[in-house]
C-alpha positions as CSV (number, residue, x, y, z in Angstrom):
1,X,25.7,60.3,27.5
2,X,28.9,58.7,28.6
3,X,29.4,57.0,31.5
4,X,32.4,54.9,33.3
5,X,31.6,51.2,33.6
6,X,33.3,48.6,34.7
7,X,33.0,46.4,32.3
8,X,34.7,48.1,30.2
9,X,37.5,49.6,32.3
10,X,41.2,47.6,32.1
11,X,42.1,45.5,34.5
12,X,42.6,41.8,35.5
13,X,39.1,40.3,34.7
14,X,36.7,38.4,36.9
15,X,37.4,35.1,35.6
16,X,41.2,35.1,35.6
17,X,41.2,35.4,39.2
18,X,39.2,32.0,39.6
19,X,41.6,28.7,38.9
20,X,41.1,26.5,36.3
21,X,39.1,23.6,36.8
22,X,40.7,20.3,35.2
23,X,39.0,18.8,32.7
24,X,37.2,15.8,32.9
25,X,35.6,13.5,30.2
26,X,31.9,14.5,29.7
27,X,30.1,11.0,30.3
28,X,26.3,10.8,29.5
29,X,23.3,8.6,30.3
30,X,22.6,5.1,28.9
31,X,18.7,6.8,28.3
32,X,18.7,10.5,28.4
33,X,14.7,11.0,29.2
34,X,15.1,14.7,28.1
35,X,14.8,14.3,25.0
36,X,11.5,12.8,23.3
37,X,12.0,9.4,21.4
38,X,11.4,9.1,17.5
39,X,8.0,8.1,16.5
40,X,8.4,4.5,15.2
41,X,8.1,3.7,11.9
42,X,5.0,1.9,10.7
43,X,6.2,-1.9,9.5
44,X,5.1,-2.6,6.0
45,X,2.0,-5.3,6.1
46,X,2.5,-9.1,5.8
47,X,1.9,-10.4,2.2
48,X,0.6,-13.8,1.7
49,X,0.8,-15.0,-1.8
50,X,-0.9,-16.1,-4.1
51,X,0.3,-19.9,-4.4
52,X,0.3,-19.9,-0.3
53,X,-2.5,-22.0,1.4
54,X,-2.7,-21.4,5.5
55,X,-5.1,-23.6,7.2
56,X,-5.6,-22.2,10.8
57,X,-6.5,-19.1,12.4
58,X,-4.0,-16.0,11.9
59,X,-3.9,-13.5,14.0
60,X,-2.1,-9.7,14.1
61,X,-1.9,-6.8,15.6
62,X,-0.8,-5.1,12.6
63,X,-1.8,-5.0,8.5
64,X,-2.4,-7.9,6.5
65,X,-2.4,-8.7,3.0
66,X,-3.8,-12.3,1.7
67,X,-3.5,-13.3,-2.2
68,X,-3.3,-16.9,-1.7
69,X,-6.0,-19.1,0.4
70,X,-6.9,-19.1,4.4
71,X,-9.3,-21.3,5.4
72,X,-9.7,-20.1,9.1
73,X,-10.5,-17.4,11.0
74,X,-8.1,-13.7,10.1
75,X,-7.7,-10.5,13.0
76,X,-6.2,-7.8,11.9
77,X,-5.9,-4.0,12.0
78,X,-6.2,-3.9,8.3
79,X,-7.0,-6.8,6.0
80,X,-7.1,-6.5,2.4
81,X,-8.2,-9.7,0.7
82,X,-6.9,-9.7,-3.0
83,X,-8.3,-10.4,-5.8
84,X,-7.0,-13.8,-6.1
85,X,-7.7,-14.6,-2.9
86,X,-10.2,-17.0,-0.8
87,X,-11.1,-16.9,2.7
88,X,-13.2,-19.2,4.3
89,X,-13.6,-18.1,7.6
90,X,-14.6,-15.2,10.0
91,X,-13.0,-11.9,9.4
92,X,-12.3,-9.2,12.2
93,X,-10.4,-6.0,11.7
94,X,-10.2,-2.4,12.0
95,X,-10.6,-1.8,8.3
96,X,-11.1,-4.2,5.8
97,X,-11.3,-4.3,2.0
98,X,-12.0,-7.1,0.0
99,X,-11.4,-7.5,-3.3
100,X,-11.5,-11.1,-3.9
101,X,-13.9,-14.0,-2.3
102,X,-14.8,-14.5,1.4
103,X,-16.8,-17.0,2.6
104,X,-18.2,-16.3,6.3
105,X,-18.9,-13.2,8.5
106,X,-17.1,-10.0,7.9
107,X,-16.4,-7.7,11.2
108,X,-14.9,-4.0,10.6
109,X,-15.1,-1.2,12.2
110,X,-14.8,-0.2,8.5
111,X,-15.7,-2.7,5.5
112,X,-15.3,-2.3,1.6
113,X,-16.6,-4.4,-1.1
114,X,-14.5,-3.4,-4.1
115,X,-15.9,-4.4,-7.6
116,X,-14.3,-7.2,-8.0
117,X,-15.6,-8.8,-4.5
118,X,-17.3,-11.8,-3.9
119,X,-19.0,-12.2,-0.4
120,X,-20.9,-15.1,1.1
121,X,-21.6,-14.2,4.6
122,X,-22.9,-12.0,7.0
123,X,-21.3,-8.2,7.5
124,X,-21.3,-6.7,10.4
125,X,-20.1,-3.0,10.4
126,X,-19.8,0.5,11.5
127,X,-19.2,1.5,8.2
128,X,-19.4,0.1,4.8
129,X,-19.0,0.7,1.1
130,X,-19.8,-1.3,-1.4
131,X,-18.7,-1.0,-5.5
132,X,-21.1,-1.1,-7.9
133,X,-20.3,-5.0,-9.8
134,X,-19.2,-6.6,-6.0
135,X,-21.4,-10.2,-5.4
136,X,-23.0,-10.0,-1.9
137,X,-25.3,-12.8,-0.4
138,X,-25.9,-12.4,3.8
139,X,-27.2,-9.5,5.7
140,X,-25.6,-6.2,6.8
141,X,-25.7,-5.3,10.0
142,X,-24.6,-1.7,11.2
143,X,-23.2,-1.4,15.1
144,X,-21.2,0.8,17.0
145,X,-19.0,-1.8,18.3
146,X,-18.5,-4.7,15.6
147,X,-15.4,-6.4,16.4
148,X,-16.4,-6.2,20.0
149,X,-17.9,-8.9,22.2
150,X,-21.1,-8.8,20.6
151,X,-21.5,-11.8,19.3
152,X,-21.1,-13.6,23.0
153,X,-24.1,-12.2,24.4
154,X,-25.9,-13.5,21.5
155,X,-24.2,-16.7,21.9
156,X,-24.6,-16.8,25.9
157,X,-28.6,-15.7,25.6
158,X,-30.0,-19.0,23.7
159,X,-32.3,-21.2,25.9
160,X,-30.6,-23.4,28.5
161,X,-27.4,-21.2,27.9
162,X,-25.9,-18.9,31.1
163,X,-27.1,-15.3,31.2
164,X,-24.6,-12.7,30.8
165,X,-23.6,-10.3,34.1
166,X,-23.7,-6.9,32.6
């Protein structure tokens, strides 16, 4: 039941017989690649107000928000036009919500026409909602790609106009 190790008998241990090593400063990598890096935080969307008018194109990779008036073409990840806001222009974004008046062609991958909406212009969408009370005039158009190059090719195919190589 008992029985002599020697681990436990007495005696100068394994480690005092090695010499010290001296100590030296612990230094570490400028990037240690070990370790994952912390997901980055999502920056808050852009806000245009309501007594700021943009003539000219804007364009952005990340979310949008326009109270005031653009009168020029908007690309975006996700565009929310407010209620007090006008666009006259084309529209192309992931996701877009409208809530005030657009005039020209909406592109989302995802489009909503909240209530209070006013649209004058064609939608082209893979998805769409519409609110009961929203003003619509244009056609709907559903497609798997919207903010795509789809609208080149129809561009490109007109009469007299190079063929697309496809």
């Amino acid at each position: 039941m008992f029985s002599r190790s020697k681990i436990n008998e007495p005696g100068p241990k394994a480690d005092a017989e090695k010499p010290k090593a001296e100590s030296l400063p612990v230094t570490r990598p400028a990037y240690d690649f070990s370790t994952p890096s912390a997901p980055k935080a999502k920056p808050a969307p852009s806000i245009l107000s309501t007594d700021l008018v943009v003539t000219g194109n804007i364009k952005t990779t990340g979310d949008i928000q326009i109270e005031g008036t653009v009168e020029g073409d908007i690309r975006a990840h996700l565009l929310t036009v407010g209620e007090s806001a006008t666009i006259k222009g084309e529209i192309v974004a992931d996701d877009v919500v409208v809530n005030g008046r657009v005039v020209g062609r909406v592109r989302g991958l995802k489009v909503r026409l909240t209530s209070t909406a006013r649209v004058e212009g064609d939608i082209i969408h893979k998805t769409i909602a519409i609110e009961s009370g929203a003003h619509f005039e244009g056609s709907v158009q559903r497609q798997d790609d919207p903010i795509g190059t789809g609208g080149v090719k129809q561009i490109a195919a007109q009469p007299g106009a190079a063929q697309p190589v496809e």
